[in-house]
C-alpha positions as CSV (number, residue, x, y, z in Angstrom):
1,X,0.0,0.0,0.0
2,X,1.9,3.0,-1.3
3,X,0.7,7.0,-1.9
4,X,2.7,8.0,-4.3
5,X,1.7,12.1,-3.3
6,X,4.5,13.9,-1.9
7,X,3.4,16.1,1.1
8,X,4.9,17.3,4.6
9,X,2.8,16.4,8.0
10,X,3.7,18.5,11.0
11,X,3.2,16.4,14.2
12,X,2.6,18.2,17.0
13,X,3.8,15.6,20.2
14,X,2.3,15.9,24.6
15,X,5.8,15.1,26.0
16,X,4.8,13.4,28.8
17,X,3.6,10.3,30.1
18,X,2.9,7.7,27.1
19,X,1.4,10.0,24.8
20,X,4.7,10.6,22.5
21,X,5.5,6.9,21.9
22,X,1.9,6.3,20.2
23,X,1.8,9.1,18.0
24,X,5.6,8.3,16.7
25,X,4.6,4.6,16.5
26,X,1.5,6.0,14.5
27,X,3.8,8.0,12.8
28,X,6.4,5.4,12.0
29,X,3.0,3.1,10.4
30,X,2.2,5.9,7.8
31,X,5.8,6.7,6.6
32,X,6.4,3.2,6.1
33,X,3.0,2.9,4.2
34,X,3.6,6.1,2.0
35,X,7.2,6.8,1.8
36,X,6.9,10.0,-0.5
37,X,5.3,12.0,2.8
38,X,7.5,14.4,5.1
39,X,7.3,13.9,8.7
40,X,8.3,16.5,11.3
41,X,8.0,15.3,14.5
42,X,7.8,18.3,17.2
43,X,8.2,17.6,20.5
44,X,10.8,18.5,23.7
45,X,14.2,17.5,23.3
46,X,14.1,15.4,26.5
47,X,11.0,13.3,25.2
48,X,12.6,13.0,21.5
49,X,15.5,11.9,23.1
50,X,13.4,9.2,24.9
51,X,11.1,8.1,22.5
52,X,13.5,7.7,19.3
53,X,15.6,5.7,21.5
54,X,12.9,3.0,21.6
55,X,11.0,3.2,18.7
56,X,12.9,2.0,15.7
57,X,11.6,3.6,12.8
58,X,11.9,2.4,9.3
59,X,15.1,3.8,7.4
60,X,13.5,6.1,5.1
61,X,15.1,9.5,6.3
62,X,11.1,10.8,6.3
63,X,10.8,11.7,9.8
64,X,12.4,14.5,11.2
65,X,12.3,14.7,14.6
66,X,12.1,18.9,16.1
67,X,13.2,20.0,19.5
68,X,10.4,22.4,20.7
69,X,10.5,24.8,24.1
70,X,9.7,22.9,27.1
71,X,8.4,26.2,28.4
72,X,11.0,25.9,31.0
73,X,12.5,29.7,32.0
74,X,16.3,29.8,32.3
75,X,17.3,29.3,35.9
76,X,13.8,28.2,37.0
77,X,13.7,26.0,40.5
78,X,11.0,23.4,40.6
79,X,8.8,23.5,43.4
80,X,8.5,19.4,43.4
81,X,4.9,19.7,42.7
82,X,4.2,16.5,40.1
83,X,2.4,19.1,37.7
84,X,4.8,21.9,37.4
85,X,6.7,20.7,34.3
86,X,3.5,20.4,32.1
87,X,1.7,23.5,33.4
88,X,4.8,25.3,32.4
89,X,4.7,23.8,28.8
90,X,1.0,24.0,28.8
91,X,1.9,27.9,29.4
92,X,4.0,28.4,26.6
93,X,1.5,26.7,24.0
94,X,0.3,27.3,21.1
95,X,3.3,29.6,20.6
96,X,5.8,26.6,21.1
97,X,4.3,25.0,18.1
98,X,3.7,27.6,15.9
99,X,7.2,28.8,15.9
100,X,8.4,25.0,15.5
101,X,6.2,24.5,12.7
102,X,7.8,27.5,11.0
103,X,11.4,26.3,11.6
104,X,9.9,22.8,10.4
105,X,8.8,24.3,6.9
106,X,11.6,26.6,6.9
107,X,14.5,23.6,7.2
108,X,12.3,21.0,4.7
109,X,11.1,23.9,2.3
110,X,7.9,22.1,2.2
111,X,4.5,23.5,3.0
112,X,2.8,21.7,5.9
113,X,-0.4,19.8,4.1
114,X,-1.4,18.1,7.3
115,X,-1.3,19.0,11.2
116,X,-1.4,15.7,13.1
117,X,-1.3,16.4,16.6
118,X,-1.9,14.6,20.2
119,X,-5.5,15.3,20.6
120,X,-4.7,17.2,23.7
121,X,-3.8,20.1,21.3
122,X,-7.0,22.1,20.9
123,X,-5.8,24.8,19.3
124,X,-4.5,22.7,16.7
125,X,-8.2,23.1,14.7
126,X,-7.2,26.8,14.7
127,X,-3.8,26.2,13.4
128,X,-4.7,23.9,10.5
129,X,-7.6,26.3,9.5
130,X,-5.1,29.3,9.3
131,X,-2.7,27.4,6.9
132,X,-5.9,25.8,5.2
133,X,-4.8,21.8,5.9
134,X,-6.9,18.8,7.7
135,X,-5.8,18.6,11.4
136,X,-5.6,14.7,12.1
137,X,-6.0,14.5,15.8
138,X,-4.8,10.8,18.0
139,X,-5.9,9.8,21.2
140,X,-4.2,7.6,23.2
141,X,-6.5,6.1,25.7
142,X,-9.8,4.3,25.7
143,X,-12.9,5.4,23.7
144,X,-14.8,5.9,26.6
145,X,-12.6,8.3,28.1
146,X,-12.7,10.7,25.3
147,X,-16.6,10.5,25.1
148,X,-16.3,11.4,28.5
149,X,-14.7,14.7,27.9
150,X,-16.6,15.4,24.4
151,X,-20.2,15.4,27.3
152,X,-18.1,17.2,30.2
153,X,-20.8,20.1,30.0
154,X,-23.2,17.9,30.1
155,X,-22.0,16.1,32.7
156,X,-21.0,18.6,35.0
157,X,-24.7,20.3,34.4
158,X,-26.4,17.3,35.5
159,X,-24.6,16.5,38.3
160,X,-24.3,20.1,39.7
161,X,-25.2,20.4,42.8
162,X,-26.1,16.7,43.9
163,X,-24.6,15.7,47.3
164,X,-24.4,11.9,45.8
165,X,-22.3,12.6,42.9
166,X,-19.8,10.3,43.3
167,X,-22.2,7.3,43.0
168,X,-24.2,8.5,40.8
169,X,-23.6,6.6,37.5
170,X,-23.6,8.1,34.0
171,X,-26.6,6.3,32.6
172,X,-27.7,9.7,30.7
173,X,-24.4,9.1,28.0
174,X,-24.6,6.4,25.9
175,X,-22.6,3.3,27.0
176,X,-22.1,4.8,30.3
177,X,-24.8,3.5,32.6
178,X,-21.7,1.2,34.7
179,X,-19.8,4.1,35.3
180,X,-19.7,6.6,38.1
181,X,-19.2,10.1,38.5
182,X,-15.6,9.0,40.9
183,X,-14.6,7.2,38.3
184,X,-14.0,10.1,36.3
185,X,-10.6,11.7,35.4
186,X,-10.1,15.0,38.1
187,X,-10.9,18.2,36.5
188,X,-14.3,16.9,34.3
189,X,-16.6,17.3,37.7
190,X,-14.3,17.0,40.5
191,X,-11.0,18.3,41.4
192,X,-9.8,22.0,40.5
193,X,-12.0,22.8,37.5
194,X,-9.6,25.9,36.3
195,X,-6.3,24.1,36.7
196,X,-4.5,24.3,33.7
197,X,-4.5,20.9,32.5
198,X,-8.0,20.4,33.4
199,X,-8.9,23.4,30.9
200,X,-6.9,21.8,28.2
201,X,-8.9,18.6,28.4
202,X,-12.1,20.6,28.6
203,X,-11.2,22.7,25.4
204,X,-10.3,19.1,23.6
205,X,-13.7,18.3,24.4
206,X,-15.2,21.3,22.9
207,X,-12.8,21.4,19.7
208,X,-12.6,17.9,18.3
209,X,-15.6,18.3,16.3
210,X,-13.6,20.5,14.5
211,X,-11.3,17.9,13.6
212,X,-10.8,16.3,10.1
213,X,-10.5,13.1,11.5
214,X,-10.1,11.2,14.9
215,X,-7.6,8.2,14.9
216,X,-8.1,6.0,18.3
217,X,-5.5,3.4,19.6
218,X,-8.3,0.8,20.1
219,X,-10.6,-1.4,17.5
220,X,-14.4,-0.7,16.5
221,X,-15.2,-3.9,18.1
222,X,-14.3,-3.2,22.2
223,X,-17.8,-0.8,22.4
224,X,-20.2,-0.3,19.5
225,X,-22.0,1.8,21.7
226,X,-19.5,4.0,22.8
227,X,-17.8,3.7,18.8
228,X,-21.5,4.6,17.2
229,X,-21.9,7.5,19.3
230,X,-18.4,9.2,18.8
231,X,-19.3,8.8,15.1
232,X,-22.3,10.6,15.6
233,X,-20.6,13.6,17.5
234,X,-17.7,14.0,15.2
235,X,-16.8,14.3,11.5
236,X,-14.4,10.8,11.4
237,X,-13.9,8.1,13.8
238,X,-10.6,5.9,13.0
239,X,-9.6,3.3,15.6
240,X,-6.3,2.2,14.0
241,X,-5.4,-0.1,17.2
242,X,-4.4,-2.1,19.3
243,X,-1.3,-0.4,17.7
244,X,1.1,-3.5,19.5
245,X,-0.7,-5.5,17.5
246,X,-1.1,-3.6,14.6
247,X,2.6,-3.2,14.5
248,X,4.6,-5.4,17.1
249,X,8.5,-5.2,17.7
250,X,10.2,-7.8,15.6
251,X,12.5,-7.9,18.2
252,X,12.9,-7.5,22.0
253,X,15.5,-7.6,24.8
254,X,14.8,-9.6,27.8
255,X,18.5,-9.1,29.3
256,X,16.8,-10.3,32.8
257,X,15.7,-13.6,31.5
258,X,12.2,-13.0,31.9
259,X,11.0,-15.6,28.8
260,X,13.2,-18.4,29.8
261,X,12.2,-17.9,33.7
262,X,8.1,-18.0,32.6
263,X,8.7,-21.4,30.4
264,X,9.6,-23.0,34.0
265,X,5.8,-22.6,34.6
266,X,2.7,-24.3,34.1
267,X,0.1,-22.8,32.2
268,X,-2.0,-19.8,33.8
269,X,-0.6,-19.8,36.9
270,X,1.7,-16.9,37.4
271,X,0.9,-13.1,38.5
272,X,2.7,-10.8,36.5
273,X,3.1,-7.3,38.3
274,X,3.8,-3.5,36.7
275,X,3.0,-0.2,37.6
276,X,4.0,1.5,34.9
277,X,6.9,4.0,35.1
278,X,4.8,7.3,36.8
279,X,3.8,5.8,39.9
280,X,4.0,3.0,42.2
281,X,2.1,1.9,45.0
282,X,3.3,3.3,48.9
283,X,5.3,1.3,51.0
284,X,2.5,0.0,52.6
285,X,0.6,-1.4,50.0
286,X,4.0,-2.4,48.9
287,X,4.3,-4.8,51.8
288,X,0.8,-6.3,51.5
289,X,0.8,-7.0,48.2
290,X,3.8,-9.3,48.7
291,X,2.3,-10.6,51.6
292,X,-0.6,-11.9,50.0
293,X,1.6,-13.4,46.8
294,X,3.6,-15.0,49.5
295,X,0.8,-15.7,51.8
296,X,-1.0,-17.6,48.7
297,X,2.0,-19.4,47.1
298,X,1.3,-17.4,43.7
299,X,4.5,-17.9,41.6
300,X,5.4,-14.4,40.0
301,X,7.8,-12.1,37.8
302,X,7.8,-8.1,39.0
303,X,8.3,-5.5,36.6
304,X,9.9,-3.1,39.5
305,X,10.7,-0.1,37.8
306,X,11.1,2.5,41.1
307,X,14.9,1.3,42.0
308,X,14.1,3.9,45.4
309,X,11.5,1.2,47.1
310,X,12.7,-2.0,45.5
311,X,15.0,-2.7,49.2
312,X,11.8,-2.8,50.7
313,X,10.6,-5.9,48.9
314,X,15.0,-7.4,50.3
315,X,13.2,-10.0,53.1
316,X,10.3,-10.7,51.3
317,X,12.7,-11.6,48.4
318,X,14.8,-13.6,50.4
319,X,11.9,-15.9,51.7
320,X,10.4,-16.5,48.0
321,X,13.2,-16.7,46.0
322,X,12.1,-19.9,44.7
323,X,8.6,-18.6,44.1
324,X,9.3,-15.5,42.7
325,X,11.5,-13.0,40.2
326,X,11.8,-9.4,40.6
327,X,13.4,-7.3,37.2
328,X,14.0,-3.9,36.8
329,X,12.3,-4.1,33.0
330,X,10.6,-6.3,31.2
331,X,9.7,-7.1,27.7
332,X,5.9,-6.7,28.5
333,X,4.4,-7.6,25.3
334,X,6.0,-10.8,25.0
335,X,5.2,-12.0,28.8
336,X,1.6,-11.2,28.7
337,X,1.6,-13.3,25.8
338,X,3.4,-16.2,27.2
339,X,1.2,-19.3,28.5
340,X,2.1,-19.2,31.9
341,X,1.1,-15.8,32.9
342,X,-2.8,-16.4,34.3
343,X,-3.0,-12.5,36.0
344,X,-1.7,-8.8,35.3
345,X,-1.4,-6.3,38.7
346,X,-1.8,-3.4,37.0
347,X,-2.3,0.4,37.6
348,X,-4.6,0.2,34.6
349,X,-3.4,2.4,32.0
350,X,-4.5,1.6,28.7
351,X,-1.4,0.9,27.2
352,X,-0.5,-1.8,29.8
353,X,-4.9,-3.2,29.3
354,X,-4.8,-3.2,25.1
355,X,-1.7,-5.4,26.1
356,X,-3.4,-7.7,28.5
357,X,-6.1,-7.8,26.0
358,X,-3.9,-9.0,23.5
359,X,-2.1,-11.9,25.7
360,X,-5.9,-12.6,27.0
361,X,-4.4,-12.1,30.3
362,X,-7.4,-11.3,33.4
363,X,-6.3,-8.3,35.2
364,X,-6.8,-7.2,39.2
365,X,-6.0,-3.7,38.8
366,X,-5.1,-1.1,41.3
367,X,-5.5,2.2,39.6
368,X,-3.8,5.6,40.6
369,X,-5.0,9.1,39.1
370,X,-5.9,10.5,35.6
371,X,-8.5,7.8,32.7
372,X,-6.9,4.8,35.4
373,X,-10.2,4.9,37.2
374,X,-12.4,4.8,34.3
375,X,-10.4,2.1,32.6
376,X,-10.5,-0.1,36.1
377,X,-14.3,0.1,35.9
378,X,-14.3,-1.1,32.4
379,X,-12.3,-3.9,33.1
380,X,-14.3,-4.9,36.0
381,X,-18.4,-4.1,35.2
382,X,-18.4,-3.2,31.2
383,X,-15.8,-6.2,30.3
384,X,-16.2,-8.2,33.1
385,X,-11.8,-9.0,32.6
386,X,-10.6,-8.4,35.9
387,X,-11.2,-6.8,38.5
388,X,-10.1,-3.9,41.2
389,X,-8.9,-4.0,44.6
390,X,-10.7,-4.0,47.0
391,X,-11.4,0.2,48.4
392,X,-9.1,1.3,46.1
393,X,-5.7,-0.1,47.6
394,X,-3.8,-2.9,48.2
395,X,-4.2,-4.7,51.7
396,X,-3.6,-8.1,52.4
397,X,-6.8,-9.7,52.7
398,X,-8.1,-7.8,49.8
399,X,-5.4,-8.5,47.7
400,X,-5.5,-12.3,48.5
401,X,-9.2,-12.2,48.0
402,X,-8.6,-10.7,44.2
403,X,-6.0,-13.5,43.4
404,X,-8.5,-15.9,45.0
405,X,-11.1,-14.9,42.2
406,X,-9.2,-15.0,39.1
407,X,-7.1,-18.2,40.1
408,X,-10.1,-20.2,41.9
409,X,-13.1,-18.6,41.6
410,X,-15.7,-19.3,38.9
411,X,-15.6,-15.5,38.1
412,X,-11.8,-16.1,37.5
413,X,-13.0,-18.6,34.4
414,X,-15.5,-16.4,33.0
415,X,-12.8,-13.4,33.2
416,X,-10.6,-15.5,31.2
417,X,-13.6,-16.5,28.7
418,X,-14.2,-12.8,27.8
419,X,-10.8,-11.7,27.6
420,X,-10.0,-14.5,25.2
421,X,-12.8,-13.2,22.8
422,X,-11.5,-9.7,23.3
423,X,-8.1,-11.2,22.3
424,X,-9.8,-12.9,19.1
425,X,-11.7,-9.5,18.1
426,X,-8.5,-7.6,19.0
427,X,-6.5,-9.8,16.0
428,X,-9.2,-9.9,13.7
429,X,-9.4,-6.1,13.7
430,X,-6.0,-5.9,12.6
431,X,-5.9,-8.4,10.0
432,X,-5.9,-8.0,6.3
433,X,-9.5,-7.4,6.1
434,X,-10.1,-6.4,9.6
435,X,-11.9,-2.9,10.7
436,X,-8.5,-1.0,12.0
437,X,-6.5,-2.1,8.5
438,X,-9.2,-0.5,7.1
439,X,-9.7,2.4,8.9
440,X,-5.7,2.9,8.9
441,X,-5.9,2.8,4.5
442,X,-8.6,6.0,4.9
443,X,-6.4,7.5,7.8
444,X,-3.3,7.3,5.1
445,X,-5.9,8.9,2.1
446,X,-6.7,12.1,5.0
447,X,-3.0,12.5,5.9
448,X,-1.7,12.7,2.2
449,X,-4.7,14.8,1.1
């Protein structure tokens, strides 16, 4: 599949958390497929730096990666507040990117003819209208998460003033009727309503009907409902996904042995643990999570990516160190896909979820701040594929109860049953014929014009 136009596509990156890797893997998929289109990937130097050095993109010379203000001032001292660094870059948009887009078009001599762009960019539908091109806009989570901020008016208008809101579902939205108002991302009815990054997602919400086209990292088939309705709201609905699927790593390093370690096992009966690179649980849950693995004789391998805590875990390692195997990285992918692996402790981001679906791997999932709610509820009541902790956080009773239900309970089989079709409509999407090959072929037709 080749488009033989020639044309330059300015891609506007959010450099934090997972949201660059996506869009360059997207990226990477649409080079490869028409090799006569100019790519400048904008984005901070710190994230480029990051991202490049773990996406291998296909030799073509067609994407151009662009270091872009961090909106950093010279000399500044952080506060330590988690937020500072992206309230200071959401500061210094749109200027950031207009200016890189200039030095993009200046150093290629090539008109932009596209603006794809994180769909956390609102102002990106004013910047493709003033230079006259389609704005392609990607999001990176769930479906239902960005219905949920495409409604936020209506939500927070019907739930104004009600002392039960956080209980109160969302049965008024279509496809919504399992999920609660706490289940919600901070900032669409909870939280600081004016914080800057809750103003951002608000304005997404209100611009992306403006948008040429919306490309999802998901497949039609997870939520008609949800699907049917977003293509009701807005001009084009593209789910392109599961892109590790779509486009897995031909190869992977497992320099701690993970693979060979998991063969050891029998089928479905290991607990495979990550939280992600952001956050990880406090020392306290720490300890009763292990407690309960050790407490139940569950064999498992531990993603432990926070080097500062990992001495906490030193006596507990020490007592199962024939049950267990702790690594500082993992090649996810490949162990959610490997036989032995029967659960997935997760924070429930849906990166580390579209992975799980595609190993068919039940998840218990312990979720921490931002669409992590929202995607635990889905796993749990919509999906019925896992299920959450118990109140929230790990103890060790309710910990010990979760890895009683998916390992022994009958719930655990059925968990397993509708992941497994998940996992079949997951592969089928992508497949020659499937719904996100052919959603990606009209993607590629918007993007070259």
């Amino acid at each position: 599949m080749q488009v033989a136009k020639q044309g330059h596509v300015a891609v506007l990156a959010f450099p934090f958390g997972t949201h660059a890797a996506p869009l360059l893997t997207l990226v990477g998929r649409l080079s490869a497929a028409a090799p006569n289109l100019k790519f400048s990937f904008l984005n901070t130097a710190k994230s480029n730096e990051k991202v490049f050095s773990k996406i291998k993109i296909a030799e073509n010379g067609n994407i151009k990666a662009h270091n872009v203000y961090d909106g950093v001032p010279e000399g500044h001292v952080f506060s330590g507040h988690p937020l500072e660094s992206v309230e200071l870059f959401l500061k210094a948009m749109p200027e950031t990117f207009k200016n890189g887009v200039k030095e993009a078009v200046k150093e290629s001599g090539m008109k932009v003819t596209c603006l794809l762009s994180d769909a956390f960019f609102w102002f990106s539908g004013d910047m493709a209208a003033e230079m006259g091109v389609p704005w392609v806009a990607l999001w990176t989570a769930a479906p239902c998460s960005i219905s949920v901020h495409l409604y936020t008016d209506l939500i927070r208008s019907t739930l104004k003033g009600n002392g039960e809101m956080v209980d109160q579902t969302l049965k008024f939205i279509p496809g919504m009727s399992a999920i609660h108002a706490k289940d919600l991302p901070a900032g669409v009815c909870h939280g600081n309503l004016d914080a800057p990054f809750s103003c951002m997602l608000h304005n997404m919400g209100r611009m992306l009907p403006r948008a040429t086209a919306l490309a999802m990292n998901s497949f039609e088939e997870i939520d008609h409902t949800i699907i049917d309705d977003l293509k009701s709201k807005l001009k084009m609905v593209l789910n392109v996904g599961p892109f590790n699927l779509a486009l897995p790593p031909q190869s992977f390093s497992d320099e701690s042995g993970c693979i060979p370690w998991l063969d050891k096992h029998r089928a479905s009966s290991l607990a495979y643990l990550c939280f992600g690179s952001i956050l990880t649980p406090s020392p306290n849950e720490l300890m009763a999570l292990a407690e309960a693995l050790e407490a139940q004789k569950v064999p498992f391998l531990w993603s432990f990516r926070d080097s500062s805590k990992v001495q906490l875990l030193d006596k507990f390692l020490e007592r199962t160190s024939t049950l267990g195997k702790i690594v500082p990285w993992s090649p996810q992918l490949q162990v959610l896909e490997h036989a032995s692996v029967g659960v997935f402790i997760t924070h429930a981001g849906w990166n580390s979820i579209s992975e799980s679906i595609a190993g068919g791997v039940p998840m218990i999932c312990r979720p921490f701040f931002a669409d992590q709610p929202l995607n635990g509820r889905l796993v749990e009541d919509i999906w019925k594929i896992g299920v959450n902790v118990e109140g929230g956080v790990f103890t060790k009773c309710g910990t010990m109860r979760a890895l009683d239900l998916v390992f022994k309970a009958e719930q655990g089989k059925m968990m397993r049953e509708n992941i497994g079709i998940l996992k079949k409509k997951a592969r089928e999407a992508v497949a020659t014929d499937g719904s996100s090959t052919k959603n990606f072929k009209t993607l590629l037709e918007v993007v070259s014009g």
